[in-house]
C-alpha positions in Angstrom: -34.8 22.0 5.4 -31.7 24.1 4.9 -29.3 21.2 6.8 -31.2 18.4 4.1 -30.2 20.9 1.4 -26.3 21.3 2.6 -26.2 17.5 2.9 -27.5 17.3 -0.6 -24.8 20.0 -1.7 -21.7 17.3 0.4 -23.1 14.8 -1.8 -23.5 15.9 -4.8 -19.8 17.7 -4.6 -18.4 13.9 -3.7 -20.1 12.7 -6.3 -18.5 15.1 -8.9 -15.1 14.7 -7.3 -15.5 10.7 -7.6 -16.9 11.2 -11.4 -13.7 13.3 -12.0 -11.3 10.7 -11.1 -9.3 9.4 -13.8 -9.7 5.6 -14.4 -7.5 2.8 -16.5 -8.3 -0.9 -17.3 -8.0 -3.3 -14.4 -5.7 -5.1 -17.1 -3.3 -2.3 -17.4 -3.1 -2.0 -13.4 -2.5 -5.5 -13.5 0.7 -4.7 -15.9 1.9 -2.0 -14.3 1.8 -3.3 -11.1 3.7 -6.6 -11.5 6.3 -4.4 -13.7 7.0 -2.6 -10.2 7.4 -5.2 -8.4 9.3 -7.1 -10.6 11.8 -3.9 -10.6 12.0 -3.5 -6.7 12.0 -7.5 -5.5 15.4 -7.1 -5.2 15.1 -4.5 -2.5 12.0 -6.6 -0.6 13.5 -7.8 2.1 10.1 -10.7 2.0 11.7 -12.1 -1.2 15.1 -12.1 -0.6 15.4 -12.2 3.0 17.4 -10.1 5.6 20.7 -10.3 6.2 21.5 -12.0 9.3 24.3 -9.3 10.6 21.7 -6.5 10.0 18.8 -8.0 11.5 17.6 -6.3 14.8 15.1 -9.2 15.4 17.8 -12.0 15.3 17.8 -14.6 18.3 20.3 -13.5 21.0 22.8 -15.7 22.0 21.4 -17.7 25.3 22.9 -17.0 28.7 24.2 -20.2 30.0 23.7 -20.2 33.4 26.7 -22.7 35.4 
């Protein structure tokens, strides 16, 4: 009885803490999210690339074997 009442107690403290959480309009998410990416793309190496000199992943030059 006592372990039924403690995971009543768990659940009803996640439920407050979920209640308490502070929400915004899926529209205003929407905004604020494409302004931040619109203010970092040009550090996003996916949108305008890596430079070839500083790329650790480049192909190495092939061995030529005589």
């Amino acid at each position: 009885m006592s372990s039924q009442i403690q995971n009543l107690q768990k659940q009803l403290a996640q439920l407050r803490q979920e209640a308490s959480v502070q929400r915004i309009p899926v529209s205003q998410a929407i905004e604020e999210i494409l302004k931040y990416t619109s203010q970092h793309a040009q550090d996003d190496a996916l949108v305008v690339g890596v430079n070839q000199s500083d790329n650790p992943f480049r192909d190495q030059k092939n061995c030529i074997i005589l």
